[in-house]
PAVO-547883 format. One record per residue (C-alpha): residue number from 1; residue in three letters; x, y, z. Coordinates in nm, 2 decimals. Example, Ala and Ser with C-alpha at 12.3 -4.5 7.8 and 13.67 -1.06 7.14 Angstrom:
BEGIN
1, ALA, 1.23, -0.45, 0.78
2, SER, 1.37, -0.11, 0.71
! end
This chain:
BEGIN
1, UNK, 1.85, 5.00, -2.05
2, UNK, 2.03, 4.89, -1.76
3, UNK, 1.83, 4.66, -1.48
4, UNK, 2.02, 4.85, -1.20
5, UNK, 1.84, 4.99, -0.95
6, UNK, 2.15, 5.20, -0.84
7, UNK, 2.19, 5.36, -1.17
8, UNK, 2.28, 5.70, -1.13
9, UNK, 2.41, 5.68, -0.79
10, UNK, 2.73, 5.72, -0.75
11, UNK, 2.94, 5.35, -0.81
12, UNK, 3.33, 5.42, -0.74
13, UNK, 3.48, 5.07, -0.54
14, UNK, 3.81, 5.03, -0.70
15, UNK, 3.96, 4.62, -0.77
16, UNK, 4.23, 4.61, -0.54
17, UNK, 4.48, 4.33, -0.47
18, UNK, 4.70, 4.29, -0.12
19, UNK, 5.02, 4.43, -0.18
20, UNK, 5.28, 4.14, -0.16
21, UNK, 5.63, 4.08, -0.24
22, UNK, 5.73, 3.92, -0.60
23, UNK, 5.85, 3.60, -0.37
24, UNK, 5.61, 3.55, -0.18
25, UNK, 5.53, 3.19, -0.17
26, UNK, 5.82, 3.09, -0.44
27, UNK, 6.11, 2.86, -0.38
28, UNK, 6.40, 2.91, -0.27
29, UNK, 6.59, 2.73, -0.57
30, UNK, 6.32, 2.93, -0.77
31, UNK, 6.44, 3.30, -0.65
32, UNK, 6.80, 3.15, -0.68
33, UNK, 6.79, 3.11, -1.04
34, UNK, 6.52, 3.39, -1.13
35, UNK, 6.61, 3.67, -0.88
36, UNK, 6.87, 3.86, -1.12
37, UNK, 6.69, 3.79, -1.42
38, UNK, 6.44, 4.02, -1.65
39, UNK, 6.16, 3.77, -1.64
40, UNK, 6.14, 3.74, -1.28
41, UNK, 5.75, 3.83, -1.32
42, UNK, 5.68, 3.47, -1.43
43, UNK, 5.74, 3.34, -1.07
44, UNK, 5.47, 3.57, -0.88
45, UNK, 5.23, 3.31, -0.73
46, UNK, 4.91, 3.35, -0.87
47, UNK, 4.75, 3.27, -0.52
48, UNK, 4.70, 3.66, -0.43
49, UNK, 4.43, 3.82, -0.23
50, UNK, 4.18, 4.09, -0.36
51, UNK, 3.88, 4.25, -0.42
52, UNK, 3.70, 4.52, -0.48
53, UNK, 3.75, 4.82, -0.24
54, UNK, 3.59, 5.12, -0.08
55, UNK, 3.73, 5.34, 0.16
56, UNK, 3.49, 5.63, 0.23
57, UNK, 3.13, 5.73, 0.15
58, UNK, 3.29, 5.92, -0.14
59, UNK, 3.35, 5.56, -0.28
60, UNK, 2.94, 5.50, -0.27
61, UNK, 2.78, 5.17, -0.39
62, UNK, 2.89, 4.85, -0.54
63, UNK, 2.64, 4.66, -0.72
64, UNK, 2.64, 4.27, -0.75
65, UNK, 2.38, 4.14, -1.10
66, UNK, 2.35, 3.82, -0.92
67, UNK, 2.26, 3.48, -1.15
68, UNK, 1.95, 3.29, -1.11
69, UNK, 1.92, 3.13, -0.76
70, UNK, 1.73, 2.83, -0.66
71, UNK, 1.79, 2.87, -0.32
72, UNK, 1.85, 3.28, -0.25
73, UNK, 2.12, 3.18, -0.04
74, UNK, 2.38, 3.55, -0.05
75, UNK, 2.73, 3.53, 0.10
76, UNK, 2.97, 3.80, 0.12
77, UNK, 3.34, 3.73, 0.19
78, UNK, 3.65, 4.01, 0.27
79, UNK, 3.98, 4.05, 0.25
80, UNK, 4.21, 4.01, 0.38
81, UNK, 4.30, 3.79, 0.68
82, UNK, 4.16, 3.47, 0.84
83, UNK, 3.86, 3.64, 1.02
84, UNK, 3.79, 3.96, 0.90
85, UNK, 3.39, 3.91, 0.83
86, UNK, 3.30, 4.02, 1.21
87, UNK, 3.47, 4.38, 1.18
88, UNK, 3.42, 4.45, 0.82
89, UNK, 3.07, 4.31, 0.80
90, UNK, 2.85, 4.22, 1.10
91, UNK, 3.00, 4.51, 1.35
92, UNK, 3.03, 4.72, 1.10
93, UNK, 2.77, 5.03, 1.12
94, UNK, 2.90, 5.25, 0.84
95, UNK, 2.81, 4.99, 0.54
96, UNK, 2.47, 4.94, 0.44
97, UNK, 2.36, 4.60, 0.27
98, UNK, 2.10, 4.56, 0.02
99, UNK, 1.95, 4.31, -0.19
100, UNK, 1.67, 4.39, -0.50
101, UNK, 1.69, 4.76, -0.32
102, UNK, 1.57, 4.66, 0.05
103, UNK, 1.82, 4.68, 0.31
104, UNK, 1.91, 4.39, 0.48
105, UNK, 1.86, 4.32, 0.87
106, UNK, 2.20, 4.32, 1.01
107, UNK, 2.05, 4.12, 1.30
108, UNK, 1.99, 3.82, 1.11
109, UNK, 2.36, 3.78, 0.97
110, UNK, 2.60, 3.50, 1.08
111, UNK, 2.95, 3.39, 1.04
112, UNK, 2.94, 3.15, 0.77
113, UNK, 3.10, 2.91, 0.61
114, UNK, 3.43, 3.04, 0.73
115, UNK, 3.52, 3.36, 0.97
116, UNK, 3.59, 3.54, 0.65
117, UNK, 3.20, 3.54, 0.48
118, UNK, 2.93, 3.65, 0.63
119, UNK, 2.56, 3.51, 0.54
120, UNK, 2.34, 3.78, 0.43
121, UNK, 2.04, 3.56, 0.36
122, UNK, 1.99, 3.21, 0.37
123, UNK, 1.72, 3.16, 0.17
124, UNK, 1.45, 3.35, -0.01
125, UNK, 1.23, 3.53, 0.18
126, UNK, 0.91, 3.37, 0.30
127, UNK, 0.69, 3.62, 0.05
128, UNK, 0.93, 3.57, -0.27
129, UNK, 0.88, 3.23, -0.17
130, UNK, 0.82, 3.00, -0.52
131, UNK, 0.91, 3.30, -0.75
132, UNK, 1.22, 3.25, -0.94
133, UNK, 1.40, 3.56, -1.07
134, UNK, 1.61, 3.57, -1.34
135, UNK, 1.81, 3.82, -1.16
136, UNK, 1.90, 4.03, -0.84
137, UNK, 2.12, 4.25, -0.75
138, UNK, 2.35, 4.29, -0.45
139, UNK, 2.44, 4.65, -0.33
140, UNK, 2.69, 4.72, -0.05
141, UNK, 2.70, 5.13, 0.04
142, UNK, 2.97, 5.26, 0.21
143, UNK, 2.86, 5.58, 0.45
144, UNK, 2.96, 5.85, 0.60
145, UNK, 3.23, 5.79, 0.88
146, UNK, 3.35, 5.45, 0.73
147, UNK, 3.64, 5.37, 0.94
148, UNK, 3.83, 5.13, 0.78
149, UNK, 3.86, 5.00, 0.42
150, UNK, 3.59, 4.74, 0.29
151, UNK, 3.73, 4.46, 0.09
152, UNK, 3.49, 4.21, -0.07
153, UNK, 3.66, 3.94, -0.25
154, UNK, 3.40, 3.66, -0.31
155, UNK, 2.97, 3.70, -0.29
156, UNK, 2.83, 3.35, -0.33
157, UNK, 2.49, 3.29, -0.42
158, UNK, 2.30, 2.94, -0.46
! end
């Protein structure tokens, strides 16, 4: 049987990828010699943006099986734009953050590493303290009057 505890609930994020143009990033000699030809699709930089996405409640809860930590450090990162973490995460009062089913303190989140991640937990908690866990999991919710889409693209764990 399956170890998540949001079985059953309803799971619909969709992967999504930032919409860009075919030459986005290419060279100029590149889209010279490629632009009128059939094949163009082999220049398309690789280097694109994405994630999974929800957009409403109606999208409800993506789950994250985490691997084994030795730290229990979580990070959750968005997309797209240099410093989207504040508005999409930390101010953000229509998502709902849980890990192993308790919902996490949205208090105790910071910026970190970069204005695109925000750091859900820096460590274990002082009571799981010691106990190693094969596995967690990681569940973001959206809720009702989500205003703007939710784009994760990384979750680091350590």
């Amino acid at each position: 049987g399956s170890l998540n505890p949001h079985k059953g609930e309803v799971q619909d994020w969709k992967v999504w990828y930032e919409n860009i143009d075919i030459w986005h990033m290419v060279g100029k000699q590149d889209k010279a010699i490629f632009q009128k030809r059939d094949d163009k699709e082999i220049c398309r930089h690789l280097d694109q943006c994405g994630g999974l996405s929800a957009t409403s409640s109606e999208d409800g809860t993506v789950v994250f099986r985490l691997p084994e930590m030795e730290v229990g450090l979580v990070v959750i990162c968005g997309c797209c734009g240099k410093d989207v973490a504040r508005t999409m995460f930390l101010q953000n009062e229509f998502l709902e953050i849980s890990y192993n089913g308790i919902v996490l303190d949205k208090s105790k989140w910071d910026i970190f590493p970069n204005a695109k991640c925000v750091r859900l937990q820096e460590k274990f908690p002082t009571e799981l303290a010691g106990q190693a866990y094969l596995h967690s999991y990681l569940s973001v919710k959206a809720l009702d009057g989500l205003k703007a889409p939710v784009r994760i693209s990384h979750v680091i764990t350590l």
